[in-house]
PDB file of N, CA, C and O in Angstrom:
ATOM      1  N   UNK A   1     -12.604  18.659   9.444  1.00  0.00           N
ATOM      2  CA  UNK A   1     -11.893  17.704   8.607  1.00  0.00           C
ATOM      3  C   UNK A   1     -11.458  18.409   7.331  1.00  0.00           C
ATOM      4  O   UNK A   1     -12.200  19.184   6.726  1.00  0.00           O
ATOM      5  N   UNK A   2     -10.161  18.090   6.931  1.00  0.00           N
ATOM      6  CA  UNK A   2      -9.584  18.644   6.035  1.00  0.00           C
ATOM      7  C   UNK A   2      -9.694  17.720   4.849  1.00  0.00           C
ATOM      8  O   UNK A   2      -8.906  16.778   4.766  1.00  0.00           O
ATOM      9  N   UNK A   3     -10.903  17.980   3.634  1.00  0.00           N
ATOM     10  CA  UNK A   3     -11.010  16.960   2.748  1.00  0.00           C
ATOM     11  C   UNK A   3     -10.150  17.262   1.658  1.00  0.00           C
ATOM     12  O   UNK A   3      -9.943  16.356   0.851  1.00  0.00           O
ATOM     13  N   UNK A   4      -9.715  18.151   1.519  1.00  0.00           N
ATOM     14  CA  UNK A   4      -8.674  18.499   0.486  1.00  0.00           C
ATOM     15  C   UNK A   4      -6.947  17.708   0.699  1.00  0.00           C
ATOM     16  O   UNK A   4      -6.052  17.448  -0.105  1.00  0.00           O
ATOM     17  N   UNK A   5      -7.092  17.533   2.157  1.00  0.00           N
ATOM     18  CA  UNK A   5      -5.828  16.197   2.119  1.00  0.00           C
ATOM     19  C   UNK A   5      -6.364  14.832   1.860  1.00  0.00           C
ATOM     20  O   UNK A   5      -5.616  14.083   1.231  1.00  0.00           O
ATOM     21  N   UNK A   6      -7.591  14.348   2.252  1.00  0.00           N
ATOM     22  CA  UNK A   6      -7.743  13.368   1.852  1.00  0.00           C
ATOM     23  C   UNK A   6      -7.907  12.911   0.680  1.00  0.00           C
ATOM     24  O   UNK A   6      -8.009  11.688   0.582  1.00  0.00           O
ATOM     25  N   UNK A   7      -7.968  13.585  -0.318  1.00  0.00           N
ATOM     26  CA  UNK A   7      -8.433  13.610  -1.814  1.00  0.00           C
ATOM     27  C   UNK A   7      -7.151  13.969  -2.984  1.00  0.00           C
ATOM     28  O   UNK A   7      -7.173  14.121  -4.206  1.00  0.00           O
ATOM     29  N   UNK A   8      -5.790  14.029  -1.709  1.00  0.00           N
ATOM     30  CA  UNK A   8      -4.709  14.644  -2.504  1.00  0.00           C
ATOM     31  C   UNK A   8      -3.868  13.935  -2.921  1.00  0.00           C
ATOM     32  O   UNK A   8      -2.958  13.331  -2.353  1.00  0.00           O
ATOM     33  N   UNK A   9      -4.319  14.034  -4.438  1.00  0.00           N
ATOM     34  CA  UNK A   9      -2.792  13.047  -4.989  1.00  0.00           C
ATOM     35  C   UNK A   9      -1.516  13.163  -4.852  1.00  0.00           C
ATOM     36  O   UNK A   9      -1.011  14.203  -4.431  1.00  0.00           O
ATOM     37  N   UNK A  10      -0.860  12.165  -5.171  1.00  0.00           N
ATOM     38  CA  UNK A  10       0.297  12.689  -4.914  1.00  0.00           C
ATOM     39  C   UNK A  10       1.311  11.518  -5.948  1.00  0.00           C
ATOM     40  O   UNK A  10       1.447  10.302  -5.808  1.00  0.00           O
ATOM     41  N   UNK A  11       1.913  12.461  -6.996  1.00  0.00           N
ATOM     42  CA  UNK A  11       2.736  11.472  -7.631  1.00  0.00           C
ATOM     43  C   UNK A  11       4.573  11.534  -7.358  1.00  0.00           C
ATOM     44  O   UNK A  11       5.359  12.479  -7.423  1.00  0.00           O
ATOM     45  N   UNK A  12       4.794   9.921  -7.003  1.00  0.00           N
ATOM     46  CA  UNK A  12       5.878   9.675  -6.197  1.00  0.00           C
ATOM     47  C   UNK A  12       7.162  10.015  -7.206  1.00  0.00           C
ATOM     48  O   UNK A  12       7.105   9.759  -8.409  1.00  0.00           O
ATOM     49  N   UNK A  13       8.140  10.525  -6.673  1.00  0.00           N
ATOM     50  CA  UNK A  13       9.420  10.808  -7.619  1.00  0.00           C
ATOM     51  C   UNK A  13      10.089   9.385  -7.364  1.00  0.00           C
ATOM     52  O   UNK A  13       9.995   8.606  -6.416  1.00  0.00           O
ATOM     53  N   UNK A  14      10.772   9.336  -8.515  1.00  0.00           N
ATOM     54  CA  UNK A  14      11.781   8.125  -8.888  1.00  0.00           C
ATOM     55  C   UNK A  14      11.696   7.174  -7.480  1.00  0.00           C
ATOM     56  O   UNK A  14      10.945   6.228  -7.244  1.00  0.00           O
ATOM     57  N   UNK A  15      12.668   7.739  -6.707  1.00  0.00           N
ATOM     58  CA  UNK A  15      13.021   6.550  -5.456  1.00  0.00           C
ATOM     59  C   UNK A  15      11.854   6.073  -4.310  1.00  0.00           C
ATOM     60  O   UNK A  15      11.783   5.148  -3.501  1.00  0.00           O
ATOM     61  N   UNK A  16      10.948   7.254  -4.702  1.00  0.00           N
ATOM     62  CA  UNK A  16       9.559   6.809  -3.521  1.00  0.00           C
ATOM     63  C   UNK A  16       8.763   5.340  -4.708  1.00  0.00           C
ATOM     64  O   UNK A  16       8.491   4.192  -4.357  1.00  0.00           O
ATOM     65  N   UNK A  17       8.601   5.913  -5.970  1.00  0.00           N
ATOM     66  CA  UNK A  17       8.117   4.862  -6.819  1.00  0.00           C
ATOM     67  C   UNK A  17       8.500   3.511  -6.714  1.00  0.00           C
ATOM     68  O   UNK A  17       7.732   2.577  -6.483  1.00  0.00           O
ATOM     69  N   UNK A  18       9.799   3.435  -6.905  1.00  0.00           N
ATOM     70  CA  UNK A  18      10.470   2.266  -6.959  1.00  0.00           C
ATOM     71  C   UNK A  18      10.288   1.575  -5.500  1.00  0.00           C
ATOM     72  O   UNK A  18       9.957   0.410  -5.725  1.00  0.00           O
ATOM     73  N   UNK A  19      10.355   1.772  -4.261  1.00  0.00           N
ATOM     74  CA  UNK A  19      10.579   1.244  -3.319  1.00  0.00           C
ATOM     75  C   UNK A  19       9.373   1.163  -3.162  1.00  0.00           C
ATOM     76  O   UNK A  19       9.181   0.242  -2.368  1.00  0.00           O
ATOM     77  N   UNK A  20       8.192   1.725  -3.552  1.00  0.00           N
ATOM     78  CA  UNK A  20       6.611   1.259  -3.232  1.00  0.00           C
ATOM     79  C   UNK A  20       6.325  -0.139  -4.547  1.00  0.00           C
ATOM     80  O   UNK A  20       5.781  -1.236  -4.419  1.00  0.00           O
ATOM     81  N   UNK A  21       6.809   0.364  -5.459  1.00  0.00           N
ATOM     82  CA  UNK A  21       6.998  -0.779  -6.240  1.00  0.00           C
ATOM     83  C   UNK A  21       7.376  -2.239  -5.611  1.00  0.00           C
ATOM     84  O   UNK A  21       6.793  -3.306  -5.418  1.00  0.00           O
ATOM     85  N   UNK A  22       8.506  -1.761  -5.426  1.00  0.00           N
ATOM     86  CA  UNK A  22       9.426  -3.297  -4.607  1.00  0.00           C
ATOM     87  C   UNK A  22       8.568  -3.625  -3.710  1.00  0.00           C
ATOM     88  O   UNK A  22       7.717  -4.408  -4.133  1.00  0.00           O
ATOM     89  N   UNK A  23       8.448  -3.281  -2.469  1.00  0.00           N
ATOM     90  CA  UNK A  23       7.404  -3.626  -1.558  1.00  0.00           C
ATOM     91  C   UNK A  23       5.906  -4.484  -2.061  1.00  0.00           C
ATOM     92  O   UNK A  23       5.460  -5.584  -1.735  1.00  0.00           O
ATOM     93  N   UNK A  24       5.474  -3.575  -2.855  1.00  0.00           N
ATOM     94  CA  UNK A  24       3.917  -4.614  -3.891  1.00  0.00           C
ATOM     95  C   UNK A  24       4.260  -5.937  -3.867  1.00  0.00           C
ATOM     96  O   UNK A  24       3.757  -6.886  -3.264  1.00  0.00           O
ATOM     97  N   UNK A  25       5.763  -5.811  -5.072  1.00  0.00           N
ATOM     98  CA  UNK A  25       5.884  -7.263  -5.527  1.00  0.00           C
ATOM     99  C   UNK A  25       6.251  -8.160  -4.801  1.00  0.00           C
ATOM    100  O   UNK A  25       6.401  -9.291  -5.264  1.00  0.00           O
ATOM    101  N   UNK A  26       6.572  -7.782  -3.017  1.00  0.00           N
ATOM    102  CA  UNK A  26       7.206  -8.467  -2.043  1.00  0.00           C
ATOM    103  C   UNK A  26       5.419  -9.018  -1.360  1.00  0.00           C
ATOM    104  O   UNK A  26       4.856 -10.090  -1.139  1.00  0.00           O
ATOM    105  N   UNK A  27       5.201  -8.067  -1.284  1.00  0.00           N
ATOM    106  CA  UNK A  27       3.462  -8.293  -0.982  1.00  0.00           C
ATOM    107  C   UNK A  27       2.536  -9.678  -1.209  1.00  0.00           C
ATOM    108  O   UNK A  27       2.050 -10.640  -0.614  1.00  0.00           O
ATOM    109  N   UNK A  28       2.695  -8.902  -2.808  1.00  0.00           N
ATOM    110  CA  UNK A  28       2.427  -9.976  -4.029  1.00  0.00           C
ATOM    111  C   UNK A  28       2.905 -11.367  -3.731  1.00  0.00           C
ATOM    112  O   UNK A  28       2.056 -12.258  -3.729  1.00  0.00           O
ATOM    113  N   UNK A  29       4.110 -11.655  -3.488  1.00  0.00           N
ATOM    114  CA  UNK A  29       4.648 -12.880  -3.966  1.00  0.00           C
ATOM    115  C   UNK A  29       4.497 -13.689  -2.049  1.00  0.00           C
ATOM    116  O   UNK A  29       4.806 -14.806  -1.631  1.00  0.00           O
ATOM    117  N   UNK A  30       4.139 -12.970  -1.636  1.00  0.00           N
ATOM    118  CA  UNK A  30       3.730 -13.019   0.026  1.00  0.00           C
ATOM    119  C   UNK A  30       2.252 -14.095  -0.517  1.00  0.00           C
ATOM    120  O   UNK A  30       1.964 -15.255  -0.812  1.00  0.00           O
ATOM    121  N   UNK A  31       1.677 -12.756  -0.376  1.00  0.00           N
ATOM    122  CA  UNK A  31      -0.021 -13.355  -0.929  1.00  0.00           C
ATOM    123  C   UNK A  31       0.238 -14.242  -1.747  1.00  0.00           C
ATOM    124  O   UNK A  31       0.043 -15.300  -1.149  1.00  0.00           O
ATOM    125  N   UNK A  32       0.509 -14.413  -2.592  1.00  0.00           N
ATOM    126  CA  UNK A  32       0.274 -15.818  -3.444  1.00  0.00           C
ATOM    127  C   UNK A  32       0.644 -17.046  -3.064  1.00  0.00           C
ATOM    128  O   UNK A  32       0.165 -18.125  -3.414  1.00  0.00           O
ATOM    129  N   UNK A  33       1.731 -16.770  -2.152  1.00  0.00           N
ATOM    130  CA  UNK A  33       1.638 -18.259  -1.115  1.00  0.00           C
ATOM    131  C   UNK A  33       1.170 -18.422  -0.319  1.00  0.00           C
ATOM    132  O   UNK A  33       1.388 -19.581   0.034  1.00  0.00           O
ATOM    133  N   UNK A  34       0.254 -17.695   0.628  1.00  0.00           N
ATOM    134  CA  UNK A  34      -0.617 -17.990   1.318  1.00  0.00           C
ATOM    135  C   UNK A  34      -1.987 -18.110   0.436  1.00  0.00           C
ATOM    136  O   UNK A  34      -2.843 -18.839   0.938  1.00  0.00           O
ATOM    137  N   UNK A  35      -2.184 -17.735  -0.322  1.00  0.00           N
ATOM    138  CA  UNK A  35      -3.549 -18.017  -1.997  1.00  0.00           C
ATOM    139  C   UNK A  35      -3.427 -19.863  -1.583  1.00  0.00           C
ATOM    140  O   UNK A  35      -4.293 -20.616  -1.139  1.00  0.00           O
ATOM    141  N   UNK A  36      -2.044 -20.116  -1.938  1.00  0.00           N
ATOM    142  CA  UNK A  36      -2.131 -21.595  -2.799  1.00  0.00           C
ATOM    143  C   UNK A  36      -1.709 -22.589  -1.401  1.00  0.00           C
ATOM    144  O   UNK A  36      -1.939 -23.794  -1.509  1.00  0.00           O
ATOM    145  N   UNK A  37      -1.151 -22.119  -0.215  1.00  0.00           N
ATOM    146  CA  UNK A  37      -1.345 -22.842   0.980  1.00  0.00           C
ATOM    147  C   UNK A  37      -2.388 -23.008   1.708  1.00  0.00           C
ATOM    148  O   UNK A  37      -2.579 -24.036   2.358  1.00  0.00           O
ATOM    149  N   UNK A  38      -3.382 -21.766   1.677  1.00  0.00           N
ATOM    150  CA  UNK A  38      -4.722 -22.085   2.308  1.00  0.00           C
ATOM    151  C   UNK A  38      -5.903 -21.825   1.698  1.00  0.00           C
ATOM    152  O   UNK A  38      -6.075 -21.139   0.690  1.00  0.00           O
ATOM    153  N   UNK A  39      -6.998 -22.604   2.578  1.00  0.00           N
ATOM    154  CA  UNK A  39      -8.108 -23.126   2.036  1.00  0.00           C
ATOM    155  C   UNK A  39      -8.654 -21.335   1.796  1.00  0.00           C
ATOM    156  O   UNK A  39      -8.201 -20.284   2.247  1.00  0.00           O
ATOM    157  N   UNK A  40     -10.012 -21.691   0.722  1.00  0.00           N
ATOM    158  CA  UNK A  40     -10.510 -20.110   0.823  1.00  0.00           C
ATOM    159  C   UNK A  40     -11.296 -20.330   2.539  1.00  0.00           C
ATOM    160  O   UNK A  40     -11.748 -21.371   3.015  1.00  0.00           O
ATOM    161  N   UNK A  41     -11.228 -18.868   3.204  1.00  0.00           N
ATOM    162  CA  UNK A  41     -11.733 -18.572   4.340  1.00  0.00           C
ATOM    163  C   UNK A  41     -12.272 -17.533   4.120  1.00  0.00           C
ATOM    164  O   UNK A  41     -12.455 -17.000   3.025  1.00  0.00           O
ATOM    165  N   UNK A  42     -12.700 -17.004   5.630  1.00  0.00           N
ATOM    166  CA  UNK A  42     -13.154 -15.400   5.781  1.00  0.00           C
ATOM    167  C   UNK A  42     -11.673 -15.064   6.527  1.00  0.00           C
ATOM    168  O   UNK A  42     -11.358 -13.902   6.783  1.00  0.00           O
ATOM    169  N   UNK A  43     -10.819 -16.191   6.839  1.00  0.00           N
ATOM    170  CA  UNK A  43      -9.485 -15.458   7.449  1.00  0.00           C
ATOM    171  C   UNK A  43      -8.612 -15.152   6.368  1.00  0.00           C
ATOM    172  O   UNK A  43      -7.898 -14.167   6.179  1.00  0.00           O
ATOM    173  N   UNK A  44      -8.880 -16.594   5.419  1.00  0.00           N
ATOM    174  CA  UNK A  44      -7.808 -15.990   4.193  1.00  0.00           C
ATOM    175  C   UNK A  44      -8.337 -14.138   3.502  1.00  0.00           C
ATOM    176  O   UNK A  44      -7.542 -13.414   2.904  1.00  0.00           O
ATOM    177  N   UNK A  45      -9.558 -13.818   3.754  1.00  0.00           N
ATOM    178  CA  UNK A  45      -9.740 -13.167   2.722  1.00  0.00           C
ATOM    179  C   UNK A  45      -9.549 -12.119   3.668  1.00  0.00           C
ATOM    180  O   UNK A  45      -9.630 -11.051   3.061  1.00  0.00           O
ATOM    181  N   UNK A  46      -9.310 -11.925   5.003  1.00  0.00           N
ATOM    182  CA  UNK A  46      -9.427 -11.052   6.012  1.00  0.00           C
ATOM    183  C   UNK A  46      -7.546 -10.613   5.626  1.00  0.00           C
ATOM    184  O   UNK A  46      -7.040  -9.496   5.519  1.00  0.00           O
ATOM    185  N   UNK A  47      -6.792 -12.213   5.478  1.00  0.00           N
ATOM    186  CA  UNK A  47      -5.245 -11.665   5.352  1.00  0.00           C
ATOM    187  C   UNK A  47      -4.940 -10.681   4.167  1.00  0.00           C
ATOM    188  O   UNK A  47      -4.056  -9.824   4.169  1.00  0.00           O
ATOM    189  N   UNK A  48      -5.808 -10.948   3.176  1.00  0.00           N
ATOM    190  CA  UNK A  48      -5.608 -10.598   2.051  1.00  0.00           C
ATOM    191  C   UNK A  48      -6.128  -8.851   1.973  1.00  0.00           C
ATOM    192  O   UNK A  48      -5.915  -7.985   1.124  1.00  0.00           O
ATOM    193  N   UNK A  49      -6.754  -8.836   3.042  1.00  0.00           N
ATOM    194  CA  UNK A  49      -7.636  -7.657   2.755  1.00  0.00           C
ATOM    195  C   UNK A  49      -6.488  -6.950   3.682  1.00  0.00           C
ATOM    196  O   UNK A  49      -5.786  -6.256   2.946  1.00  0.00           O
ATOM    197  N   UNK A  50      -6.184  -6.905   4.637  1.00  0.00           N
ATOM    198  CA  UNK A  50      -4.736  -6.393   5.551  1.00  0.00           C
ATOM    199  C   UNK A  50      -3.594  -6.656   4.583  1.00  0.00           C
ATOM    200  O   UNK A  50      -2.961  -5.616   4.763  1.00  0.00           O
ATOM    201  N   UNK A  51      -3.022  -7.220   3.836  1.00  0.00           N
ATOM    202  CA  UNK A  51      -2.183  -6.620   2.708  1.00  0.00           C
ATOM    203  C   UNK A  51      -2.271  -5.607   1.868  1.00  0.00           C
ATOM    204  O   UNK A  51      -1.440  -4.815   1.424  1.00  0.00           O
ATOM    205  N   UNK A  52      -3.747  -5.794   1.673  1.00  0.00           N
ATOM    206  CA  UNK A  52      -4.209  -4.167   0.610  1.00  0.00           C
ATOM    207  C   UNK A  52      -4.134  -3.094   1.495  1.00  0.00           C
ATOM    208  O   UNK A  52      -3.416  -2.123   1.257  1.00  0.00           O
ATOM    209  N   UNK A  53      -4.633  -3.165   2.226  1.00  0.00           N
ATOM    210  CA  UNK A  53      -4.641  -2.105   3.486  1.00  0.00           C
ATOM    211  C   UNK A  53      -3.195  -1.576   3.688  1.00  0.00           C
ATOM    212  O   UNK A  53      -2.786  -0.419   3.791  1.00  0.00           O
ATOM    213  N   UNK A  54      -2.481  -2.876   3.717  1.00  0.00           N
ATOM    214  CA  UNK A  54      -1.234  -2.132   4.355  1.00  0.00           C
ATOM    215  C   UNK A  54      -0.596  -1.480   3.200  1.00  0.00           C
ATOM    216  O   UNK A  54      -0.008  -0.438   3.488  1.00  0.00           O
ATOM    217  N   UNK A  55      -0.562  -1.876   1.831  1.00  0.00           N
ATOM    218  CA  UNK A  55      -0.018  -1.250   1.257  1.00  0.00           C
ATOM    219  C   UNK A  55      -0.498   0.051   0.888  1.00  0.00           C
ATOM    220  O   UNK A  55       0.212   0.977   0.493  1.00  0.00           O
ATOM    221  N   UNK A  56      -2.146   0.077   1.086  1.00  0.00           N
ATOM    222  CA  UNK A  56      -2.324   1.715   0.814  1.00  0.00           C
ATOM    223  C   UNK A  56      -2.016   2.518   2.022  1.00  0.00           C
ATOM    224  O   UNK A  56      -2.141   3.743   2.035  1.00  0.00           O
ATOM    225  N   UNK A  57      -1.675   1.929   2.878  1.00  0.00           N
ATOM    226  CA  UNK A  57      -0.955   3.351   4.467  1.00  0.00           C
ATOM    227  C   UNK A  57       0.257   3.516   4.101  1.00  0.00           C
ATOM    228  O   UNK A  57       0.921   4.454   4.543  1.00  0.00           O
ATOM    229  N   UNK A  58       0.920   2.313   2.922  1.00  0.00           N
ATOM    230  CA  UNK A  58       2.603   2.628   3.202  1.00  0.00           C
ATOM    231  C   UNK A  58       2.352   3.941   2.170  1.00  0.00           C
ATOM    232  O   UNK A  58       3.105   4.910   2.266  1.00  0.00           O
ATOM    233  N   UNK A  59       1.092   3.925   1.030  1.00  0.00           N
ATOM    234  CA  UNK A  59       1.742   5.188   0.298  1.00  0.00           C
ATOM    235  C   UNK A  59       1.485   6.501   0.642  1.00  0.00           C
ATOM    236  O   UNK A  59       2.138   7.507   0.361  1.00  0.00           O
ATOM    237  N   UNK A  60      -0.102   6.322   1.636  1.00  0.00           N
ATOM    238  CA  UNK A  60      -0.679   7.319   2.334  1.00  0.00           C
ATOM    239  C   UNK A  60       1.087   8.068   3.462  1.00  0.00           C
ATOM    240  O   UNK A  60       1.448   9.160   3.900  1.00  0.00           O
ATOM    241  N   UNK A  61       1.606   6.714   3.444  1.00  0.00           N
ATOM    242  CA  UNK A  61       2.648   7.422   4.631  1.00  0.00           C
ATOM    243  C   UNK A  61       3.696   8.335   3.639  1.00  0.00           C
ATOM    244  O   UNK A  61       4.070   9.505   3.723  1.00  0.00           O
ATOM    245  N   UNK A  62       3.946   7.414   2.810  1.00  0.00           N
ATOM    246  CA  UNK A  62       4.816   8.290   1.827  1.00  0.00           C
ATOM    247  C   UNK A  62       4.862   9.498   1.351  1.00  0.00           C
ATOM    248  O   UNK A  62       5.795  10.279   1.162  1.00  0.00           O
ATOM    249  N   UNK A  63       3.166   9.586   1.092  1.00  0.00           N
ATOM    250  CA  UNK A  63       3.051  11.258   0.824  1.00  0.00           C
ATOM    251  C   UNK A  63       2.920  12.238   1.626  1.00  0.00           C
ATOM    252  O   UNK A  63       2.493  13.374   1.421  1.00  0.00           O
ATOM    253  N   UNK A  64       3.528  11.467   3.083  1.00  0.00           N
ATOM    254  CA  UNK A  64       3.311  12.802   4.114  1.00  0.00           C
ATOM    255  C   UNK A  64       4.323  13.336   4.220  1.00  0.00           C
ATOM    256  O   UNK A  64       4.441  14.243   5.045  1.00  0.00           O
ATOM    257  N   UNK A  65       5.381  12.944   3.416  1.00  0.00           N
ATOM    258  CA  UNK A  65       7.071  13.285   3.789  1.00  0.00           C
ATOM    259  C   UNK A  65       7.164  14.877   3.048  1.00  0.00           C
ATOM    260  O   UNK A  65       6.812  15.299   1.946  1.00  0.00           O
ATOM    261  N   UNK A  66       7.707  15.399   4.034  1.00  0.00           N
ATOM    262  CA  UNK A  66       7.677  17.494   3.634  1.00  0.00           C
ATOM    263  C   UNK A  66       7.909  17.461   1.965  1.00  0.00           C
ATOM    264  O   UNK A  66       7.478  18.522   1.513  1.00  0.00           O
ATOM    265  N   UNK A  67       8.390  16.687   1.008  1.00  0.00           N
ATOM    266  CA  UNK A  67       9.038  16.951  -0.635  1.00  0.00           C
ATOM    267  C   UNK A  67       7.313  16.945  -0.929  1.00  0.00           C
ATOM    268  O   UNK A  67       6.900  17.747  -1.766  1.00  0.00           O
ATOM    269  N   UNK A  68       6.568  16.259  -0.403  1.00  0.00           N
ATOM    270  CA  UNK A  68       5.029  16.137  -1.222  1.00  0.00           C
ATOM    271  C   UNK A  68       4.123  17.185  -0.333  1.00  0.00           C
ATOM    272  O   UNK A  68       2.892  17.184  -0.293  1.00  0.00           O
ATOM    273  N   UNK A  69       4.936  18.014   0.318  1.00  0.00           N
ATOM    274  CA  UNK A  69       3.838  18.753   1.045  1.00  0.00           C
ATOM    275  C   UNK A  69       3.942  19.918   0.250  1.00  0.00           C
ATOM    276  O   UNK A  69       5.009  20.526   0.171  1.00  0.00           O
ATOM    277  N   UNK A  70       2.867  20.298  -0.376  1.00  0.00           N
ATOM    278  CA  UNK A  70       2.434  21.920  -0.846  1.00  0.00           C
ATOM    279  C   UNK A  70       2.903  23.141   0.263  1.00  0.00           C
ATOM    280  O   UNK A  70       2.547  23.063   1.438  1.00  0.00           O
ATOM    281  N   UNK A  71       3.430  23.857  -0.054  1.00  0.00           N
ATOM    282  CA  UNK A  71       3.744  24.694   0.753  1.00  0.00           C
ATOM    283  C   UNK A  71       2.724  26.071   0.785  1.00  0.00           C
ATOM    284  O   UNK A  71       2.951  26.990   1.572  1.00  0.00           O
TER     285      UNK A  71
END
């Protein structure tokens, strides 16, 4: 296992920022209507927990693109 990728930051230039940005607040405004449509659960908190999730693979995916790869 290569722990030096897993541990590797990676800060997004302008257009990767912004479009991980946009996406959050699409997220965001997702989750908050399902917050105020349903009851608290272990499903609500299961949806909520697969939004976080997904948004940390979209950035994990982002930084695999060759501009963030160390050469």
């Amino acid at each position: 296992m290569d722990i030096d990728s897993i541990f590797n930051r990676v800060v997004f230039d302008a257009e990767d920022r912004a479009y991980h940005s946009e996406l959050y607040n699409k997220v965001k405004e997702f989750a908050q209507g399902i917050n105020e449509r349903c009851p608290d659960s272990a499903d609500k908190t299961l949806a909520m927990r697969a939004f976080h999730m997904g948004l940390m693979h979209v950035g994990a995916a982002l930084a695999k693109q060759q501009k963030y790869i160390a050469d």
